[in-house]
N, C-alpha and C positions, 0 to 999 in steps of 0.2 A: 504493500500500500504506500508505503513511504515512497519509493522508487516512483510509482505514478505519480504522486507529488509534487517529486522535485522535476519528471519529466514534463509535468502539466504548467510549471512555474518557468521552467525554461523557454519551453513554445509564447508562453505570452513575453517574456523578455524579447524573446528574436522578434515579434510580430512589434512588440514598442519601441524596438532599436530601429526596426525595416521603414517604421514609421518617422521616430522623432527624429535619427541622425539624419535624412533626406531633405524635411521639412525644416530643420536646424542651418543647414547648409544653404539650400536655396533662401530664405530669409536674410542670411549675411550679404548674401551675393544680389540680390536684389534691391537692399536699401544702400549695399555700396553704389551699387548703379544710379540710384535716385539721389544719391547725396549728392551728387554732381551738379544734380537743379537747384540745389536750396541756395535759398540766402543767407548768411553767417550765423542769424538767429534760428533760421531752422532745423526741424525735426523731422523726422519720420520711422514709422515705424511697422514693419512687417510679417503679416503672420500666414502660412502658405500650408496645403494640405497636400503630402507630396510620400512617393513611396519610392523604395530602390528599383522595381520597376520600370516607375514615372521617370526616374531621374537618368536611369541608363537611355531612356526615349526622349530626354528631355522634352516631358512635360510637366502639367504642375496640375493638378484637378482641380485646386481653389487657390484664389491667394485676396489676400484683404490688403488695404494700404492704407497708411491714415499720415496725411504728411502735415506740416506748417510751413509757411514761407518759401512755399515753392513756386517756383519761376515760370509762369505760363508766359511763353513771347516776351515783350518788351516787360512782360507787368506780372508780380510775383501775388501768387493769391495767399490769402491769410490761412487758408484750408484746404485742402484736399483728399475727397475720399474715394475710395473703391473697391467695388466687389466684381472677381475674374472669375469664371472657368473656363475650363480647356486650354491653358494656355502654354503654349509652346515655345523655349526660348535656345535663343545661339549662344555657344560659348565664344571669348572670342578674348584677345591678349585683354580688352577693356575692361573685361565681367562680361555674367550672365545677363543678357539682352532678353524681352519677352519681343515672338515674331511674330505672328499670330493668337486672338482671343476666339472660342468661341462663342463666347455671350458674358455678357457683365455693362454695368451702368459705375459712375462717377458723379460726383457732386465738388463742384470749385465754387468755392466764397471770395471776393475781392470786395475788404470793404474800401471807403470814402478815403481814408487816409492813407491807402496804399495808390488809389487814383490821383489826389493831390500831389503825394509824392512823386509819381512818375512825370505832372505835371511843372514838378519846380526843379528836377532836376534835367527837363529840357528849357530851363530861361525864364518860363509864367511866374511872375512875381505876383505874390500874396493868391494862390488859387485858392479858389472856393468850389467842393465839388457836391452839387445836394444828389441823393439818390433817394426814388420815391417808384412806388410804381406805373405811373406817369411816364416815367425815363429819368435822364440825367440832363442836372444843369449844370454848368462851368463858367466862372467868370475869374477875373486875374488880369494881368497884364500880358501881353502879348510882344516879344522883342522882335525890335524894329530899329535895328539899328541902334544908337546909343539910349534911345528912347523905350517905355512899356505904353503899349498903346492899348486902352481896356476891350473888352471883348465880353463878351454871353454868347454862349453857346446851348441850344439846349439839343437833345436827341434819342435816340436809343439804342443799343447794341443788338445787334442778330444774327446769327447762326449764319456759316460759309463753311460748311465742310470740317475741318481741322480749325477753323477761325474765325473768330471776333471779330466783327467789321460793327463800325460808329457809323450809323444813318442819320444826317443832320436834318432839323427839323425847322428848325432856324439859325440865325449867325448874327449880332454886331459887333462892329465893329468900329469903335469911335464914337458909340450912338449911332453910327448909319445900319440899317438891313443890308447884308452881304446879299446876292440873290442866291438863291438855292441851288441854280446848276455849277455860280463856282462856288461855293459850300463845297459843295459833292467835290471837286474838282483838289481843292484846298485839302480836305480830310483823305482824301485819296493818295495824298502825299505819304502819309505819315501812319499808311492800313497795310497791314492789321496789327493792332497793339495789343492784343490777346491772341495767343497761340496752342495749340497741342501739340502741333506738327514736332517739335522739340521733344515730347518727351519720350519716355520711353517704354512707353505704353500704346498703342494703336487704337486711341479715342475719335471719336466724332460728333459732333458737339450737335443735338438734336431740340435742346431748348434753353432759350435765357430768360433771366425773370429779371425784372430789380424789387427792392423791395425791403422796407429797413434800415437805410444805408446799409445795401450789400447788391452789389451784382451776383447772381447767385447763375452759377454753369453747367449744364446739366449736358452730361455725354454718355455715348454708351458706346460699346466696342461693336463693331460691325460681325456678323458672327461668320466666320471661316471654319474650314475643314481644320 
């Protein structure tokens, strides 16, 4: 009886080694990867449901992510979350890359102060960014030369595939109405300031809200073999 035992206690050892050392592994190798987007205060953190099986096929049947101050495009969002399965990745001298998802959704937060930010650290002095569900307003100065020449902008962000594109809604500038075709013309300069294309994930960005002061990013991974 004893002998069934300890042969009964061994089988589940192997079956939780087959388990967590995989799962263990791909986790390290996957937030190395993602470290690479954060920004100095950020975090992240990885938990993945993976067997030695999986791992010899490099795949991964689940993987969760929960990041801070990671980098979409020009603009780092405060949050980022997500739920994978089926996902398949390359080894490669850099880390573990994921290359294919078969199904899984994400949620990106960029609040007001991370939008201000990216605004003063192209030139906009004193920006003000409201976020309502209405859309977003901006106002600040606008460099011009040795001069800040004031501006209101209001508009809303919408979905492009892997990207964030600003649809303006209105534009002054100086107190005058810019017209809408070079609005369009103008912000087209400077599109797309939110990205996925960068990460290293294979998201596609299917809705945006605002709302809170939060631009709030909703993607889901396109589902593949």
């Amino acid at each position: 009886m004893r002998w069934q035992v300890g042969v009964g206690l061994a089988i589940l050892v192997a079956i939780a080694l087959g388990i967590w050392a995989p799962s263990a592994i791909i986790e390290r190798q996957m937030a190395s990867v993602l470290r690479a987007h954060l920004e100095p205060e950020g975090s992240v953190r990885v938990r993945v449901r993976a067997t030695v099986w999986g791992l010899a096929q490099q795949r991964v049947e689940r993987m969760h992510v929960d990041a801070t101050a990671i980098r979409l495009g020009d603009l780092a969002a405060d949050r980022l979350r997500a739920d994978l399965t089926g996902i398949a990745f390359l080894r490669s001298a850099e880390g573990w890359t994921p290359t294919r998802v078969r199904s899984g959704e994400a949620t990106a937060e960029i609040g007001r102060l991370r939008l201000e930010q990216f605004l003063r650290d192209r030139g906009v002095a004193a920006p003000s960014v409201q976020v309502a569900a209405s859309g977003v307003t901006v106002s600040g100065g606008m460099p011009a030369g040795a001069v800040r020449v004031p501006f209101k902008l209001q508009g809303q962000f919408e979905a492009a595939g892997r990207d964030l594109r600003f649809r303006v809604a209105t534009l002054e500038v100086g107190g005058a109405d810019v017209p809408r075709q070079l609005a369009d013309t103008l912000m087209g300069l400077v599109q797309p300031v939110v990205s996925l294309s960068r990460l290293p994930i294979p998201l596609v960005v299917h809705r945006v809200s605002t709302e809170d002061g939060r631009l709030i990013v909703r993607a889901r991974a396109e589902g593949q073999p």
